[in-house]
C-alpha positions as CSV (number, residue, x, y, z in Angstrom):
1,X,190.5,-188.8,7.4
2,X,192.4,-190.9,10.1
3,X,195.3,-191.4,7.1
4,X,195.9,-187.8,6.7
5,X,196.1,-186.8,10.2
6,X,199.0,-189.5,10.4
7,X,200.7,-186.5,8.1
8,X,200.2,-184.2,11.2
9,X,201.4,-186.9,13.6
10,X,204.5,-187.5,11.3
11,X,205.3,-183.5,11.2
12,X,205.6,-183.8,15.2
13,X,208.4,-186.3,14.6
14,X,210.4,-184.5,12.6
15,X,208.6,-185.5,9.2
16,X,210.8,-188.8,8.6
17,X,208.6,-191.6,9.8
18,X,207.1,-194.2,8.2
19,X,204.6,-196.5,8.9
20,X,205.4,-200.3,10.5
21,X,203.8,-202.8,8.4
22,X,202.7,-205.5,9.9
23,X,203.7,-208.9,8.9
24,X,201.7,-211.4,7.3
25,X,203.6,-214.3,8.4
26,X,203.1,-213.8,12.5
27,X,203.3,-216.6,14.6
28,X,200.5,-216.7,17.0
29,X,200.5,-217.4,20.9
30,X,197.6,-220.0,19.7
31,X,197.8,-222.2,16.8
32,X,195.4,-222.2,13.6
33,X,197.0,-224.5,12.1
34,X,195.1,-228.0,13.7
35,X,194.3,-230.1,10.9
36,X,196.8,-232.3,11.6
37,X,196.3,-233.4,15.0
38,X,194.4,-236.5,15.9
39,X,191.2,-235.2,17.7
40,X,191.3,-238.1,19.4
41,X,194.6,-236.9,21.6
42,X,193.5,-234.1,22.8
43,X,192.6,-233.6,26.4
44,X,189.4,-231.3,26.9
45,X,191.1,-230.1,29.7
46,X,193.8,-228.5,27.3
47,X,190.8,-226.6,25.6
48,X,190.6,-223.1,26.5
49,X,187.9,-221.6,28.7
50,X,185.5,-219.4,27.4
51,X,184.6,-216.1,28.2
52,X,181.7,-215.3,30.3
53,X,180.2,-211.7,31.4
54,X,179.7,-211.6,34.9
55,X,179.3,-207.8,35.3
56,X,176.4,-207.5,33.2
57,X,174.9,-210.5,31.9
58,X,175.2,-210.2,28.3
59,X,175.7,-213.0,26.5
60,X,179.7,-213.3,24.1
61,X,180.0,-214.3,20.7
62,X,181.7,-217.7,21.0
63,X,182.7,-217.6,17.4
64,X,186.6,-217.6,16.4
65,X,187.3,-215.8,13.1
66,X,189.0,-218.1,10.3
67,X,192.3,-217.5,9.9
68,X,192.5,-214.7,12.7
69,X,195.6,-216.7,14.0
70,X,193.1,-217.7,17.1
71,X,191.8,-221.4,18.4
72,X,190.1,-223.0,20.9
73,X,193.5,-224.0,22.5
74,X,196.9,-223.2,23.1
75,X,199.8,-224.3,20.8
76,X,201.7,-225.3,24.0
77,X,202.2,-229.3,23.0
78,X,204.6,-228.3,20.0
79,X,206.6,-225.1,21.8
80,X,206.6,-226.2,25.6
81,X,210.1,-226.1,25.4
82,X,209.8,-221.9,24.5
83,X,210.8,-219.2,27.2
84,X,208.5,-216.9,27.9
85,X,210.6,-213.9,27.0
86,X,212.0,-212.3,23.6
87,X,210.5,-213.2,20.5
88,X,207.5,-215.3,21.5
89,X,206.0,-212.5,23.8
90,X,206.7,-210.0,21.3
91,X,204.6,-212.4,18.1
92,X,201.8,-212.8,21.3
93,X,201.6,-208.7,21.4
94,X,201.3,-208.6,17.7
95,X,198.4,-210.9,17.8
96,X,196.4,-208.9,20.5
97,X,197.2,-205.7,18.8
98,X,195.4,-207.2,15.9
99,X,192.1,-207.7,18.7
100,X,191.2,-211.3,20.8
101,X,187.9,-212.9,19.9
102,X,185.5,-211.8,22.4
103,X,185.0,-215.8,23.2
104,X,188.9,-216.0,24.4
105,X,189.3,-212.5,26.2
106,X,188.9,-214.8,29.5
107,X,191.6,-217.0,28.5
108,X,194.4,-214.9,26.7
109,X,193.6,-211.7,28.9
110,X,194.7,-214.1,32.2
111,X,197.9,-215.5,30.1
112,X,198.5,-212.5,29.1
113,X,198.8,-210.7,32.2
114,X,200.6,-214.0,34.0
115,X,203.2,-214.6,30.9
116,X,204.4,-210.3,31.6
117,X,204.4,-210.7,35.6
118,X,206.3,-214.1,35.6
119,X,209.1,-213.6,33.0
120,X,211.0,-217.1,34.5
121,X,207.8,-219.0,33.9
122,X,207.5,-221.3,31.1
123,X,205.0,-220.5,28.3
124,X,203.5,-223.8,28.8
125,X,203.3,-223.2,32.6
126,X,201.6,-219.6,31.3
127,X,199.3,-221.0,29.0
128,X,197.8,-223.3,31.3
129,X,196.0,-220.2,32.9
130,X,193.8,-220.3,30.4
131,X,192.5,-223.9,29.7
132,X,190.4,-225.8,31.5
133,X,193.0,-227.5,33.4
134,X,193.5,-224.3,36.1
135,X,189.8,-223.8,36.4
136,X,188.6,-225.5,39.8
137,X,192.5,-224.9,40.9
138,X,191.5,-221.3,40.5
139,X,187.9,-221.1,41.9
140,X,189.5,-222.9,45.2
141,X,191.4,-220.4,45.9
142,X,188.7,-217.8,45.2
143,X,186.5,-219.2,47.7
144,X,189.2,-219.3,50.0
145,X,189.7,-215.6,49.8
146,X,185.7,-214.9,49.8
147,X,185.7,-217.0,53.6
148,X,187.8,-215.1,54.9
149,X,186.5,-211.7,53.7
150,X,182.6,-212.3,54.1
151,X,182.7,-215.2,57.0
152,X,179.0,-214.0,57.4
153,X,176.2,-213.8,54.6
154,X,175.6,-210.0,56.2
155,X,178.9,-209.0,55.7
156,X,178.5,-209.3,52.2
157,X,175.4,-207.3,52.4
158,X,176.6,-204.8,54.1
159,X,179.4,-204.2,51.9
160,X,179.6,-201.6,49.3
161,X,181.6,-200.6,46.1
162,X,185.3,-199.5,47.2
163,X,186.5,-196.3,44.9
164,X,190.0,-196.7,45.6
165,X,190.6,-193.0,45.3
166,X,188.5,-192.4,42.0
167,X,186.1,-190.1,43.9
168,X,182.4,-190.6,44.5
169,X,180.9,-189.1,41.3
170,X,183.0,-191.2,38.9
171,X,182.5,-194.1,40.9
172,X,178.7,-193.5,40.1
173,X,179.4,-193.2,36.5
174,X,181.1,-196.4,36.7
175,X,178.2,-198.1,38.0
176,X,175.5,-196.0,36.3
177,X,176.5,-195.4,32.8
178,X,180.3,-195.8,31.6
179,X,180.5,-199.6,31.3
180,X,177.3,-200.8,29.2
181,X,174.5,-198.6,31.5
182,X,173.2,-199.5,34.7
183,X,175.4,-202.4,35.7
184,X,172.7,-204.9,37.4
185,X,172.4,-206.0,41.2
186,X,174.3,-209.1,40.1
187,X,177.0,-207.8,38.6
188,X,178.0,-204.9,41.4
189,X,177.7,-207.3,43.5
190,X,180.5,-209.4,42.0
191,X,182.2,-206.0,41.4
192,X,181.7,-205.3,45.0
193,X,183.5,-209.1,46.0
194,X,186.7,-209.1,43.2
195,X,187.3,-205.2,45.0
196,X,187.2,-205.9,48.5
197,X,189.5,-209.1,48.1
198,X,192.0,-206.7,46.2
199,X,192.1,-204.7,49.5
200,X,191.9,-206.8,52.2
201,X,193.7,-209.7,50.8
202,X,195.9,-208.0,48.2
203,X,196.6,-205.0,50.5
204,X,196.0,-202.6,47.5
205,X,194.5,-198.9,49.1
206,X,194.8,-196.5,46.6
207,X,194.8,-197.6,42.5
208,X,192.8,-195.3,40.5
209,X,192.5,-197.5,37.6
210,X,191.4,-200.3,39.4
211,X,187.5,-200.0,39.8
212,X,187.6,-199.6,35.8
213,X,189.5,-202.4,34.7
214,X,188.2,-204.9,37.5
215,X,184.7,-203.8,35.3
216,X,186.6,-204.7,32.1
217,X,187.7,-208.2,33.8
218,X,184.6,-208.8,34.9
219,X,182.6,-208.2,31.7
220,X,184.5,-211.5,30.2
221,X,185.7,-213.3,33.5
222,X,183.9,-215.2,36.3
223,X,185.2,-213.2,39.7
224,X,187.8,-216.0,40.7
225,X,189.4,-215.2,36.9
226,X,189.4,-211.3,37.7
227,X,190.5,-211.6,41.0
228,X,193.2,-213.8,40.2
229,X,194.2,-211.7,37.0
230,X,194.5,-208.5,39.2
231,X,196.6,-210.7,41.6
232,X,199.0,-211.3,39.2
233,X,199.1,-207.9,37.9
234,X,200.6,-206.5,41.2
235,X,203.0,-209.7,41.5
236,X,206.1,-208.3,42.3
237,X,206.6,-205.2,40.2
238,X,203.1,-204.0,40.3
239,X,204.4,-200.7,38.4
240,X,204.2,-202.7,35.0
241,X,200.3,-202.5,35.3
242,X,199.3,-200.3,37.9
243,X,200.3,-197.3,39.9
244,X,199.6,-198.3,43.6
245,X,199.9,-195.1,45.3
246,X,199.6,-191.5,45.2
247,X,203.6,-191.2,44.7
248,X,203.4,-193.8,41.8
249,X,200.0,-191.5,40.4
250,X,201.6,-188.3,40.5
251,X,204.7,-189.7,38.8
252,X,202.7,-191.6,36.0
253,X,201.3,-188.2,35.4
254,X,204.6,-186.2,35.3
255,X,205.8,-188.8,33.1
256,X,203.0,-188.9,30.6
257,X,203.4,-184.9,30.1
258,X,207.1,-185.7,29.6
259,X,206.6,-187.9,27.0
260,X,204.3,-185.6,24.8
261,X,206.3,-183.0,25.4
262,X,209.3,-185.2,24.1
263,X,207.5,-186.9,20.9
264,X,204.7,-184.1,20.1
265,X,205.9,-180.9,21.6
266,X,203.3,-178.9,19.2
267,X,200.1,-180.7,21.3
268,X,202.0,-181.2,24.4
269,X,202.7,-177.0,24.1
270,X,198.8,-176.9,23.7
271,X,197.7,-179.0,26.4
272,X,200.2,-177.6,28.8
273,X,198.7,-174.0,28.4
274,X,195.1,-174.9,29.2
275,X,196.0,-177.4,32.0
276,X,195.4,-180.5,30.3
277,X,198.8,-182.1,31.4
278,X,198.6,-181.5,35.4
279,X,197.5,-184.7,37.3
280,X,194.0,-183.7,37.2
281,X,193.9,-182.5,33.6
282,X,194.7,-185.9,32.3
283,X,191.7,-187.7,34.6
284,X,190.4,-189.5,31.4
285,X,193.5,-191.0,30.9
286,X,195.6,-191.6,34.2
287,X,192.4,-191.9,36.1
288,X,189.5,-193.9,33.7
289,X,191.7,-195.6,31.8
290,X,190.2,-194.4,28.3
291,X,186.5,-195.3,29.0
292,X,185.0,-192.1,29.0
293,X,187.0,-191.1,25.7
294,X,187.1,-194.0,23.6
295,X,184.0,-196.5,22.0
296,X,183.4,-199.4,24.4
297,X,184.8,-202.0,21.6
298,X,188.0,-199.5,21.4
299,X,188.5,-199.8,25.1
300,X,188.6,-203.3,25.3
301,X,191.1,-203.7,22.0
302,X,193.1,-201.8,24.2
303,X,192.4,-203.9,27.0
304,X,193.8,-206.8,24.6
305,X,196.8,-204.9,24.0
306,X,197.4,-203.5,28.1
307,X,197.1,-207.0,29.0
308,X,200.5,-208.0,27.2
309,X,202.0,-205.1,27.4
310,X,201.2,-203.2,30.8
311,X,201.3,-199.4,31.3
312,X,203.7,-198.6,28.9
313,X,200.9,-199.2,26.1
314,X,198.6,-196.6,28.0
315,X,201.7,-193.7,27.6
316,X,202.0,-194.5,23.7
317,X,198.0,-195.1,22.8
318,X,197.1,-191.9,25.5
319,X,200.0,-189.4,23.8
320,X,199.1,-190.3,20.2
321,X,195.4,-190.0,20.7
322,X,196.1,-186.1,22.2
323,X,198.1,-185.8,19.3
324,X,195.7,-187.0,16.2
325,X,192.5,-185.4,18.3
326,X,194.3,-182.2,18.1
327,X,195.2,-182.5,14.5
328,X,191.4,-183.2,13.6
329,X,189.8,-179.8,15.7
330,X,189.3,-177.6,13.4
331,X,191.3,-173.4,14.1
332,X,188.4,-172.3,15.0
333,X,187.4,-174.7,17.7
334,X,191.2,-174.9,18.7
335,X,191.0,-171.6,19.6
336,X,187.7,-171.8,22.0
337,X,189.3,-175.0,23.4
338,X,190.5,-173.1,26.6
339,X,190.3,-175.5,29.2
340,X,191.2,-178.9,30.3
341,X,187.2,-180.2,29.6
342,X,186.7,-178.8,26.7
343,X,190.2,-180.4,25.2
344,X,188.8,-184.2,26.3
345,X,185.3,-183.3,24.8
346,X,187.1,-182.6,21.8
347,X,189.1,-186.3,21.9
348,X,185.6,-187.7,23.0
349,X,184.0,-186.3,19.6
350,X,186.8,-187.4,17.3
351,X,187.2,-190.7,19.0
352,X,183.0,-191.5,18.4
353,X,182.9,-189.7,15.1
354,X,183.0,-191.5,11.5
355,X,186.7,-190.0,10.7
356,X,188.3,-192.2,13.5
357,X,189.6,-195.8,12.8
358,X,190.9,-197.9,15.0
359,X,193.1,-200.0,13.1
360,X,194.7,-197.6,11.1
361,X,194.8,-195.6,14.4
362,X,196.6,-198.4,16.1
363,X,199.6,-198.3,12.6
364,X,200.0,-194.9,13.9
365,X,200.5,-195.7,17.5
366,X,203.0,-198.4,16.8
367,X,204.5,-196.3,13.9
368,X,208.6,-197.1,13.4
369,X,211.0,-194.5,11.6
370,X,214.9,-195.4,9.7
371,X,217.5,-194.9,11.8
372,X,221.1,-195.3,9.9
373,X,219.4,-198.0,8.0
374,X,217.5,-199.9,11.1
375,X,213.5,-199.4,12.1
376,X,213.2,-198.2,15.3
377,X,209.9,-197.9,17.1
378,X,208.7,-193.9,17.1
379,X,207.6,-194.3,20.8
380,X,210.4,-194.3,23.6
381,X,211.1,-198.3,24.5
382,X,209.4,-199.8,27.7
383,X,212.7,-199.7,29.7
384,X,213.3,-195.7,28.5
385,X,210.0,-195.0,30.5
386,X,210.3,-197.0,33.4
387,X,213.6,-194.7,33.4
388,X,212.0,-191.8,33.3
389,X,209.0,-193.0,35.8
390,X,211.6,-193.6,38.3
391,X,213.3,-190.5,38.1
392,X,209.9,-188.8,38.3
393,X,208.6,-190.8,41.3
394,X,211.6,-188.4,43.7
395,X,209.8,-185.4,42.2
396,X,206.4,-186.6,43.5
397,X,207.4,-187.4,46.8
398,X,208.5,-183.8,46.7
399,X,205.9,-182.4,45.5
400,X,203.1,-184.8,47.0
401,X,201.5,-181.8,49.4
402,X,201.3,-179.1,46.9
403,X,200.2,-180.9,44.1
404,X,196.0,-182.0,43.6
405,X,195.5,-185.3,42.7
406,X,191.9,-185.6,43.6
407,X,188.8,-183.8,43.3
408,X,187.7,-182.1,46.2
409,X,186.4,-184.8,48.8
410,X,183.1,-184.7,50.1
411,X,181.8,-186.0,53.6
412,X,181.5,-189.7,54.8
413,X,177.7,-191.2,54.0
414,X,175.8,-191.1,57.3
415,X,173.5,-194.4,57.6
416,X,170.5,-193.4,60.2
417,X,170.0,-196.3,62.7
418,X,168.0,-197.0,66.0
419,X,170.7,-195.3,68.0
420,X,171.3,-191.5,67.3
421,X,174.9,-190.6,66.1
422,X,176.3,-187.8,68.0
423,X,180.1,-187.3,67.6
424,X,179.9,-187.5,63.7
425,X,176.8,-186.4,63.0
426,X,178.0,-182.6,61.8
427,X,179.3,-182.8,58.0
428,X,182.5,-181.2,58.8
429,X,183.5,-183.9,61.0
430,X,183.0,-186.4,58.5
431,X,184.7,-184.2,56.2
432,X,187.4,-184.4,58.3
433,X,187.1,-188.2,58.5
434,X,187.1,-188.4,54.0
435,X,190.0,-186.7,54.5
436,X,191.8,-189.1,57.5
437,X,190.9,-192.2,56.0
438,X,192.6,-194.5,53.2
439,X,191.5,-193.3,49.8
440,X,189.7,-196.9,49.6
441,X,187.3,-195.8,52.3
442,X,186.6,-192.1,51.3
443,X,183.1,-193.1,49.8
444,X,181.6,-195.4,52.0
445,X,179.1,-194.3,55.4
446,X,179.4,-194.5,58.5
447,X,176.7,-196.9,60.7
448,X,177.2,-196.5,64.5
449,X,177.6,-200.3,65.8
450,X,178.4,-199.3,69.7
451,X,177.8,-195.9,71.8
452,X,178.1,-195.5,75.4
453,X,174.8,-193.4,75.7
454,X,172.7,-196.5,74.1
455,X,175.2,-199.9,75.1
456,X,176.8,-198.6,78.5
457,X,180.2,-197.6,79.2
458,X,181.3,-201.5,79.6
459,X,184.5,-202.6,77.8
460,X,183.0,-205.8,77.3
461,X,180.2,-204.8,75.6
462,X,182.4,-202.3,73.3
463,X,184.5,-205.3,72.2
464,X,181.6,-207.6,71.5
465,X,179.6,-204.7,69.6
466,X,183.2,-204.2,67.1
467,X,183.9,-207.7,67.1
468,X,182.1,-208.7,64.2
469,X,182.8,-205.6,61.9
470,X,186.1,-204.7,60.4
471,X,187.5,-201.1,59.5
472,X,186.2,-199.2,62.3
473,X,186.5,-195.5,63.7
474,X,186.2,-195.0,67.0
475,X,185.7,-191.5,68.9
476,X,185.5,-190.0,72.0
477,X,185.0,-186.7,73.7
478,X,187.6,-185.5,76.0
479,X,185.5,-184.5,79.3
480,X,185.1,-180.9,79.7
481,X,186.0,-180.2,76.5
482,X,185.1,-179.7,72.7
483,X,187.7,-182.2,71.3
484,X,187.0,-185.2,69.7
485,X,189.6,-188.1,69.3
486,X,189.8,-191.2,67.8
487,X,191.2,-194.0,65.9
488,X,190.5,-196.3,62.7
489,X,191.7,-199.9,62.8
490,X,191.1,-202.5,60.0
491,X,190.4,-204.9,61.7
């Protein structure tokens, strides 16, 4: 079924494409080929680590396919003198297009991620990440960060799952359903530790795709692996992975609708008309990153694939998967499909029924045509879209005010304590409050730690009362009058 709708995708692109076959001969990030070295030289600490689920306690096959151009360590000792750049990335990409062994996701998922964000760095250097050698190295640092986060046991406690601008709702779908079911105790609680280190030690506020794919880390990583993976996914130009603001959002958005309208105009036409291109139309995409479309074994291939590749991969996987779900709706439910919702249910279906493939799905994402006698990928090239994201990103500081990027926000959690909460009490102050805050901080409740009714009105006592606790609001009543003002400080 998948193999004729590739007709309907090739009719978008003017009808002369063809399909890239893949090579045979690819030369992998990690050598097969080990029956020539003497077991006796190798150094365990050169083995890769394996992959562990730390979200939801479920236990990884640790088997490595024969012949899947995967081993249990890096080829590093016969290409250390290899760049990291040009045609060794590129053979690395065409291995995790073809899938990583659920046993190595830990280890090529962190190379991955650190070969893309340091370009200068030595594949050898990149490599490392993964083996055994950078283990303790990494879980140093990691407790490092946790110290000075949660100095206290009770802070830790207290502490509860940031949304970094996803919204409440789909931050209870994360935690309730979309990754694998209830995610247990254990495992939000390691959720709860990799995201507060990504804002208070990263400085990251506002990334939509971040409680998803910290999720995603986590189901193969130990936290000090995920944390450190998401670290180096921001290094520098965080753009590559991750948009890190609302400007950067609303200018991924713009650019995604571009890019259908430039390589499927017939779907992109479509979508446009029933609002399924706007910021908030393209929520399962720009804002879940696939996992309320795609099978849970799809979204980690392209995990495997966003990895090496960064955002770029999301544009070309997102826009042909609106095109080939479109292709496969029947008229008549095309022409019921009237809205944005009813469009992604559509994908949803297609994506979970029996018609859809994935790896003959992925030969049309990465499709090439003949131009003047030269192969040329389909899909605009990474440095074409970073164009185009840039030019975008003036247009959403334009258009920042009148645009929605967000479903409406609801009011700040209320914890009842001891002490009775005046000055916030009322929903539409803490409305007002959702509204004030970070995006990071839009989910969470407010528990009164110091009020001059119940502690005094001693300066002293106000200080010691906020001296343990860190992003705090404080209010007070002007005298003789009905306004309330205040202040939030992080620390």
């Amino acid at each position: 079924m998948l193999r004729q709708l590739g007709a309907a995708l090739s009719s978008e692109l003017d009808g002369g494409n063809e399909q890239q076959h893949q090579s045979e001969s690819i030369n992998p990030m990690f050598s097969a080929q080990q029956d020539d070295i003497d077991l006796t030289e190798i150094n365990p600490l050169d083995l890769f680590c394996s992959s562990i689920d730390s979200l939801c306690g479920k236990s990884i096959d640790l088997t490595i396919p024969h012949n899947s151009g995967w081993a249990e360590r890096p080829s590093w000792r016969q290409n250390s003198h290899l760049p990291n750049n040009g045609d060794n990335r590129e053979e690395s990409r065409e291995l995790c297009r073809r899938g990583i062994p659920p046993s190595l996701r830990c280890a090529a998922w962190i190379i991955n991620v650190v070969s893309a964000a340091n370009v200068a760095m030595s594949k050898s250097d990149c490599d490392d990440y993964g083996t055994l050698k950078k283990v303790r190295v990494l879980e140093h640092g990691w407790d490092l960060v946790l110290k000075s986060i949660f100095p206290d046991p009770s802070d830790l406690e207290r502490a509860e799952v940031l949304d970094f601008g996803v919204g409440h709702d789909q931050l209870i779908n994360i935690l309730m359903k979309d990754h694998g079911g209830n995610i247990p105790e254990r495992g939000i609680q390691s959720l709860t530790k990799v995201l507060h280190a990504a804002r208070d030690s990263l400085g990251i506020e506002y990334c939509l795709w971040l409680p998803d794919i910290t999720c995603l880390l986590l189901s193969f990583m130990p936290e000090s692996y995920a944390y450190s993976t998401i670290r180096e996914m921001i290094n520098e130009d965080s753009s590559y992975f991750l948009a890190v603001s609302r400007v950067e959002h609303l200018a991924w958005c713009k650019t995604f609708a571009d890019l259908m309208r430039r390589c499927f105009p017939q779907t992109a036409a479509i979508m446009g008309q029933i609002g399924a291109l706007t910021p908030l139309g393209l929520d399962p995409i720009m804002k879940r990153f696939f996992v309320t479309l795609l099978k849970r074994e799809h979204v980690m291939r392209v995990m495997d694939i966003f990895t090496g590749e960064g955002a770029h991969a999301i544009f070309r996987i997102g826009t042909t998967l609106c095109c080939l779900s479109h292709a496969h709706l029947g008229e008549s439910i095309r022409e019921r499909c009237d809205n944005a919702a009813t469009f992604w249910e559509g994908v949803r279906r297609f994506a979970h029924s029996k018609h859809f493939d994935f790896e003959i799905f992925l030969s049309q994402v990465y499709m090439t045509k003949k131009i003047l006698g030269f192969r040329r990928p389909v899909f605009p090239r990474p440095e074409v879209v970073s164009r185009i994201i840039s030019e975008n990103e003036v247009w959403a500081e334009n258009n920042l005010t009148n645009i929605s990027v967000h479903e409406e926000k609801k009011p700040l959690g209320l914890v009842e304590g001891d002490v009775p909460m005046t000055l916030a009490k009322d929903s539409f102050e803490r409305l007002c409050l959702a509204r004030w805050l970070p995006p990071v901080l839009q989910s969470t409740k407010l528990d009164l730690i110091y009020s001059t009714s119940h502690h005094g009105r001693s300066l002293e006592m106000f200080y010691r009362c906020c001296s343990s606790s860190r992003h705090t609001i404080t209010l007070m009543e002007v005298l003789g009058t009905d306004i309330v003002i205040g202040m939030y400080a992080t620390h």
